[in-house]
C-alpha positions as CSV (number, residue, x, y, z in Angstrom):
1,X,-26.4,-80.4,70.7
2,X,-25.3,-83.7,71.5
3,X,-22.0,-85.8,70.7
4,X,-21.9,-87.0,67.2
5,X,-24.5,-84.6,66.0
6,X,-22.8,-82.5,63.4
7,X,-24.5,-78.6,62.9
8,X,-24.3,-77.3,59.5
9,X,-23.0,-73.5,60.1
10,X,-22.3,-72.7,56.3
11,X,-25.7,-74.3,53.9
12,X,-24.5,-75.5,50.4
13,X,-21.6,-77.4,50.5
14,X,-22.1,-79.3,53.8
15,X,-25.3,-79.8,53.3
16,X,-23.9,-81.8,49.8
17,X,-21.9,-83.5,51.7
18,X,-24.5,-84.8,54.1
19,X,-27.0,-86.0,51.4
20,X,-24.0,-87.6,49.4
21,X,-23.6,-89.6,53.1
22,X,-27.5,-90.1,53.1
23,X,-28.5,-88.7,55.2
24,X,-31.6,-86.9,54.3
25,X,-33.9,-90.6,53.8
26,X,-36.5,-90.4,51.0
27,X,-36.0,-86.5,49.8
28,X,-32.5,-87.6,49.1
29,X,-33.3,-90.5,47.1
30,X,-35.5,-88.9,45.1
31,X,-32.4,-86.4,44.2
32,X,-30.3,-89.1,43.6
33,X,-33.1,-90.1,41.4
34,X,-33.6,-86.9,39.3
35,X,-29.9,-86.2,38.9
36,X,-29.0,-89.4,37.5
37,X,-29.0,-88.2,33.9
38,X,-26.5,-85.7,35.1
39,X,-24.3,-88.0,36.5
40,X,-24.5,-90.4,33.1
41,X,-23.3,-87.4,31.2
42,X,-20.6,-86.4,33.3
43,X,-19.1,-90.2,33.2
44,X,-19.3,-89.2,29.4
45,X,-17.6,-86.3,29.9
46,X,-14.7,-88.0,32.1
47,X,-14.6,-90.6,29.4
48,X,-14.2,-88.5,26.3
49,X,-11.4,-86.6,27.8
50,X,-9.7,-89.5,29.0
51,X,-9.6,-91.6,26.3
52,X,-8.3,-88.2,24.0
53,X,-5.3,-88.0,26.3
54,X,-5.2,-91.6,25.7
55,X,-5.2,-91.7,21.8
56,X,-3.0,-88.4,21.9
57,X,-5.5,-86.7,20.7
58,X,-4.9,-84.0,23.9
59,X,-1.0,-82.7,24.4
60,X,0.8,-83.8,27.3
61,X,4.0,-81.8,28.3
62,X,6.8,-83.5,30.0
63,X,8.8,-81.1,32.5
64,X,12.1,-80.7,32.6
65,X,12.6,-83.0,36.2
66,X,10.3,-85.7,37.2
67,X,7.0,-85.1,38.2
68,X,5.5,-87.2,41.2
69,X,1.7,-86.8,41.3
70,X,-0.3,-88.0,44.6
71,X,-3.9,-87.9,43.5
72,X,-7.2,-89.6,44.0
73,X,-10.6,-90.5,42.7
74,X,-12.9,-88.9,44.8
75,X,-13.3,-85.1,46.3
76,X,-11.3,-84.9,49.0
77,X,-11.0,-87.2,52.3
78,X,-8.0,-89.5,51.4
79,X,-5.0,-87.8,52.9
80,X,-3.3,-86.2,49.5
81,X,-1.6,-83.5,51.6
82,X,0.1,-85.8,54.3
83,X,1.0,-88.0,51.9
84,X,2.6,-85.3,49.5
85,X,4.4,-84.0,52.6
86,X,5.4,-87.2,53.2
87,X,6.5,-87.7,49.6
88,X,8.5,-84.3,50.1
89,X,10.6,-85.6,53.2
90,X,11.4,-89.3,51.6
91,X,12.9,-87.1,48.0
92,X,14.8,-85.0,50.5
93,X,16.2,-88.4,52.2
94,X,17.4,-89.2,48.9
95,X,19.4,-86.2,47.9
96,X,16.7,-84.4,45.7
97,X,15.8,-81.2,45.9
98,X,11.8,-81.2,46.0
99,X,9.4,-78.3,44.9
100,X,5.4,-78.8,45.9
101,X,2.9,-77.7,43.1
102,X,-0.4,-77.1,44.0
103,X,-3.3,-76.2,41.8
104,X,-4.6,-73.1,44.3
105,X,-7.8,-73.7,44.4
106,X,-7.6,-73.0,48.3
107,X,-4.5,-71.4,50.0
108,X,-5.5,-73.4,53.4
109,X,-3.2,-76.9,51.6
110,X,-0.2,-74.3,50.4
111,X,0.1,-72.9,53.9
112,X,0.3,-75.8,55.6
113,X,3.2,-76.7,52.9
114,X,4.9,-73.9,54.2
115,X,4.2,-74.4,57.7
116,X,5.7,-78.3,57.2
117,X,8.6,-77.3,55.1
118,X,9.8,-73.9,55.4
119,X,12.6,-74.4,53.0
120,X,10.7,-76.3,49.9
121,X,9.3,-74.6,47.3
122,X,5.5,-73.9,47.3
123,X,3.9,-73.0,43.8
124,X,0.2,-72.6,44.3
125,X,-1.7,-72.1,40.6
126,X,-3.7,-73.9,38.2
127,X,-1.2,-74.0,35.4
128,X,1.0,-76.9,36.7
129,X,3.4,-77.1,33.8
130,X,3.8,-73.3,34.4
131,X,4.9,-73.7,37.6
132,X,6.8,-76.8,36.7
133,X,9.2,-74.3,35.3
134,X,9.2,-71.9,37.8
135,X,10.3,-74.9,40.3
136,X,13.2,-75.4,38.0
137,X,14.2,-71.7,38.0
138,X,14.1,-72.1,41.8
139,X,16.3,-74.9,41.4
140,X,14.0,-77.7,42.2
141,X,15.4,-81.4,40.7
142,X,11.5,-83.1,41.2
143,X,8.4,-81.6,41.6
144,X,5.5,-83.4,43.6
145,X,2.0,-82.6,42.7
146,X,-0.8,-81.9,45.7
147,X,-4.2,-83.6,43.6
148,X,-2.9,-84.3,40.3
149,X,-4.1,-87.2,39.3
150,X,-7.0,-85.3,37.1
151,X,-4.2,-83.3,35.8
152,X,-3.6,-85.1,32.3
153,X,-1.5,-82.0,31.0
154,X,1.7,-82.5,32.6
155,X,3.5,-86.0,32.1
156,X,4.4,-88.1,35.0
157,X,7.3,-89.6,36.4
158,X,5.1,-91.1,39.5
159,X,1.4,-91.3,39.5
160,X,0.6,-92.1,43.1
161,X,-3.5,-92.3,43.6
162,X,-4.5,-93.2,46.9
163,X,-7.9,-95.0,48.1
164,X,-9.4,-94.1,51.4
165,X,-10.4,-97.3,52.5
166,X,-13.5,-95.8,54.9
167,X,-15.2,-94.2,51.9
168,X,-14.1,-97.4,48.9
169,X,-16.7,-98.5,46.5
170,X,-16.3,-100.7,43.9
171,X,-19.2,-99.0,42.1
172,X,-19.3,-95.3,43.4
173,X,-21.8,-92.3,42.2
174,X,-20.1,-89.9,40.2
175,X,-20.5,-86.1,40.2
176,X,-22.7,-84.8,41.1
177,X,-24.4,-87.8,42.7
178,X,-21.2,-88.2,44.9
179,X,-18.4,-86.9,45.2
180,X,-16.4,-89.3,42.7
181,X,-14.2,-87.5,39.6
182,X,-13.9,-90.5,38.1
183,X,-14.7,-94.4,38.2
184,X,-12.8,-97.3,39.9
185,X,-11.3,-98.1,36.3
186,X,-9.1,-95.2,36.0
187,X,-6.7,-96.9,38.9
188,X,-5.3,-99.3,35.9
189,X,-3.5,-95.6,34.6
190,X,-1.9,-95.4,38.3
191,X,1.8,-96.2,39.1
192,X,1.6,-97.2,42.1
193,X,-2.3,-97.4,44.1
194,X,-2.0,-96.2,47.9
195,X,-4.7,-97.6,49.9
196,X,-5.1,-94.9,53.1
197,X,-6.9,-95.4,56.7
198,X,-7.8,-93.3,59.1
199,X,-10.1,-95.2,62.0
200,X,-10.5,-98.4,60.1
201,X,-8.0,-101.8,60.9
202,X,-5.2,-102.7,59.0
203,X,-7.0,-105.9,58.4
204,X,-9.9,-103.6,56.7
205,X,-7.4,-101.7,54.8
206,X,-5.8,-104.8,53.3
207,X,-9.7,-106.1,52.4
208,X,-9.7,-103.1,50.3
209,X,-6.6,-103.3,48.9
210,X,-7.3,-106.9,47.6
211,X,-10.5,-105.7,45.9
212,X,-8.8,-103.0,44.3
213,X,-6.1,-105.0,43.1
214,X,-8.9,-107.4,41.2
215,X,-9.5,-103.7,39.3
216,X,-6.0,-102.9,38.8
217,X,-4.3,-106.3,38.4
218,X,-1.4,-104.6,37.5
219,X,-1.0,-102.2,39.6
220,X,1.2,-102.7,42.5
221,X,-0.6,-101.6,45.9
222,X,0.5,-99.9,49.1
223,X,-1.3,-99.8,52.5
224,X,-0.6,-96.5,54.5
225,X,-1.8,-95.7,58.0
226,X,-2.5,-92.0,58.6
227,X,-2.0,-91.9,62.3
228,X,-3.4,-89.1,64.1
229,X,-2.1,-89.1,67.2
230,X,0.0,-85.6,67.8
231,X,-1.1,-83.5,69.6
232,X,-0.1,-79.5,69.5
233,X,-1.2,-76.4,72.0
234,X,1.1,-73.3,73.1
235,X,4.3,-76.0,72.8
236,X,2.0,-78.9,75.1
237,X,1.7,-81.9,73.7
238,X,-0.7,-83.4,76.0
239,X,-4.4,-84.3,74.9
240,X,-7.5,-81.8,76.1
241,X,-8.8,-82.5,79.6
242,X,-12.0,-82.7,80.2
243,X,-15.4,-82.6,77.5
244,X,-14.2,-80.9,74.0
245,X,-15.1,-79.0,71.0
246,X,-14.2,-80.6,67.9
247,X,-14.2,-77.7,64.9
248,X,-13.7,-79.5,61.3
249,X,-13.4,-78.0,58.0
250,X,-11.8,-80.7,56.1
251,X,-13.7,-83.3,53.5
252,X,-14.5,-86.0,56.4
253,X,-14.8,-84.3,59.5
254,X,-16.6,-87.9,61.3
255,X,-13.3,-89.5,60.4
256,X,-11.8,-86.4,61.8
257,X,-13.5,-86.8,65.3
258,X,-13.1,-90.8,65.9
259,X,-9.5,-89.9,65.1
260,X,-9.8,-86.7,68.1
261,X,-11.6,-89.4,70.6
262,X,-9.0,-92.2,69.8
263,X,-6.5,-89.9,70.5
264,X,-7.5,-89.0,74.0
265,X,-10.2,-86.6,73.6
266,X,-13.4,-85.8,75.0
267,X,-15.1,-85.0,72.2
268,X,-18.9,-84.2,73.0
269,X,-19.6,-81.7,70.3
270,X,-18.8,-81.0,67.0
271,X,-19.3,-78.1,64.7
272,X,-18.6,-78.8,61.0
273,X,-17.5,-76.3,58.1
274,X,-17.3,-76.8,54.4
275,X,-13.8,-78.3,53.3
276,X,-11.5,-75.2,52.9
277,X,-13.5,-72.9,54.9
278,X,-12.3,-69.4,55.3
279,X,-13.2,-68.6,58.7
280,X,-13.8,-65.1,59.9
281,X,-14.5,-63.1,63.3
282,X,-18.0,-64.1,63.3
283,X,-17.0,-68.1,63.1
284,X,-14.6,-67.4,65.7
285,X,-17.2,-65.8,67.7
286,X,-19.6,-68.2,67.1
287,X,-17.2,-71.6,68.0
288,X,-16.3,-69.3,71.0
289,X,-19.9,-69.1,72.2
290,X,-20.3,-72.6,71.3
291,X,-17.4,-73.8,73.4
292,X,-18.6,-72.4,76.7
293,X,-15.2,-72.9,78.0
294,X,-14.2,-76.0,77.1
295,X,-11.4,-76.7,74.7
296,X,-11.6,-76.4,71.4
297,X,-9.9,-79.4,69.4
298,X,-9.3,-78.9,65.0
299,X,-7.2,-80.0,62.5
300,X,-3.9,-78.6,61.3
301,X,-5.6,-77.8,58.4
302,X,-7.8,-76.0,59.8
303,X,-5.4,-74.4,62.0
304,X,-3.6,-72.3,59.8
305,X,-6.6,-70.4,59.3
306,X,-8.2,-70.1,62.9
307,X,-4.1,-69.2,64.1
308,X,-4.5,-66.1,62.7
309,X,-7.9,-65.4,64.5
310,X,-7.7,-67.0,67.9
311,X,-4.5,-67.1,70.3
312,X,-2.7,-70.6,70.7
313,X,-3.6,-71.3,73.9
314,X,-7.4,-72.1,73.0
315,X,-6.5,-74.3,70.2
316,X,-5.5,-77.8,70.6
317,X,-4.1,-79.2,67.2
318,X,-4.1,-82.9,66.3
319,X,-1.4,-83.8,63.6
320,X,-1.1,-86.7,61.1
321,X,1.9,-89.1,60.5
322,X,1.9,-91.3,57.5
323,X,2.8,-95.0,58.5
324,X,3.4,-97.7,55.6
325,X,1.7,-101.1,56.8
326,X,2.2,-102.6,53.6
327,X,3.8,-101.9,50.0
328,X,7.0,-100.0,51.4
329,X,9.2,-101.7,49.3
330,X,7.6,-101.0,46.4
331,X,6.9,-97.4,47.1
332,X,10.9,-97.1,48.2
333,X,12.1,-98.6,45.1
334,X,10.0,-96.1,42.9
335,X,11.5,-93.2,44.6
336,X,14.6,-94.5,44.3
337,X,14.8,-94.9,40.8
338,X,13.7,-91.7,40.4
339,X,16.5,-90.6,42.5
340,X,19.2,-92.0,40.5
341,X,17.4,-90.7,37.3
């Protein structure tokens, strides 16, 4: 297999995720074609419910502390969990005493909580305002929600809803045409919109950024860089030498391995998963076998799972760091404000 060529090794979802990138020509098209009355009914579904939490028609539930929600309008791919970690460290800066809620759909994001902050709070279930109050019990003073901008239930302090620039649309397919929850439109309910990169410029980041502001006029807009450029192996810090395995589980593994190969690697092949992959022996043996010796490169993400089934020294980890390029004011004085709430 040859660099850049990505190997389905688990069918449905990544196969999904290759036709939503179209990648499979005229077949696809004619699927986009046929499910096109699915996708007008599920913008009617989105719509109905939104405008009932609108109207009041649906409850929401304020918590007793503030609630900071980082969310998004797509499926993955536009750096919720750095950014929530991220989130966590600037409430600690400020004398809060943070909890993470996440809805536990996957335990690969709680983990890596953990992992980040051994000391905060993890609450990983789908009953947010449930675990609202078992934050406060724990002594928490804010929460910060991991993907809850869908999440109408639970009021919030902070609605934070980031755009990855290297997947914006201004007119996206919804579910299940792509993977979009909900249209552009819903940014004007945002607090504060986050526009995130990975391997595009700054200069392309702002581009998008100015688009979505003609969406969200009122909305003021932030520009964050999601650097990856740590790396992590048996307490080296040092790139891979030499041609590399990339192993990806995560929503936008191509992003994943222009970010591997910016940071130094060789990366000739690379073996993609579906996003929150469980991995077992057999994957294990399978990436070993793969590999053929050379080193294998994944994400911290990813990590936490493969830890527990391969010894450090085969792994080389590359880590994210969330840099604000633009909007830092804005997003300072928002935390602020909640702080001296």
């Amino acid at each position: 297999m040859s660099a850049g060529r990505w190997e389905p090794t688990s069918a449905g979802e990544v196969v999904v995720a290759r036709w939503w990138r179209g990648e499979y020509g005229l077949r696809g098209r004619v699927l986009q074609l046929a499910l096109a009355p699915a996708e007008v009914l599920f913008r009617a579904g989105v719509w109905l419910r939104n405008s009932a939490y609108d109207a009041g028609i649906l409850a929401v539930t304020r918590a007793e502390i503030p609630v900071v929600s980082v969310g998004n309008l797509t499926i993955g791919g536009a750096g919720k969990t750095p950014v929530a970690a991220f989130l966590v460290e600037e409430l600690r800066r400020r004398g809060l005493r943070p909890a993470l809620l996440h809805g536990g759909f996957a335990d690969d994001e709680p983990r890596l909580h953990r992992q980040w902050h051994p000391d905060v709070p993890v609450f990983a279930e789908k009953d947010r305002i449930e675990a609202a109050s078992r934050a406060v019990a724990c002594g928490a003073t804010v929460v910060v929600l991991d993907d809850g901008f869908q999440h109408r239930r639970i009021a919030k302090n902070l609605e934070i809803v980031l755009v990855a620039a290297e997947s914006w649309t201004a007119q996206p397919k919804l579910l299940p045409r792509g993977p979009w929850r909900e249209s552009p439109s819903s940014l004007r309910r945002a607090d504060l919109i986050a526009v995130t990169r990975k391997t595009g410029t700054a200069d392309f980041s702002y581009s998008v950024a100015r688009e979505v502001s003609t969406l969200a006029p009122d909305v003021p807009i932030a520009c964050l860089h999601l650097r990856a450029d740590r790396w992590r192996r048996s307490g080296e810090t040092d790139p891979p030498s030499g041609p590399a395995l990339a192993v990806a589980g995560v929503a936008s593994p191509n992003l994943f391995a222009e970010n591997a190969r910016a940071a130094g690697a060789d990366i000739t092949e690379v073996v993609v998963f579906p996003d929150h992959h469980e991995y077992t022996q057999g994957d294990v043996q399978r990436i070993r076998s793969l590999a053929r010796g050379r080193p294998v490169v994944t994400t911290e993400k990813d990590n936490v799972k493969l830890a527990t089934l391969m010894d450090a020294s085969e792994l080389w980890v590359l880590g994210q760091r969330v840099d604000i390029e633009l909007g830092g004011d804005v997003l300072a004085s928002a935390l602020d404000r909640l702080a001296s709430a």
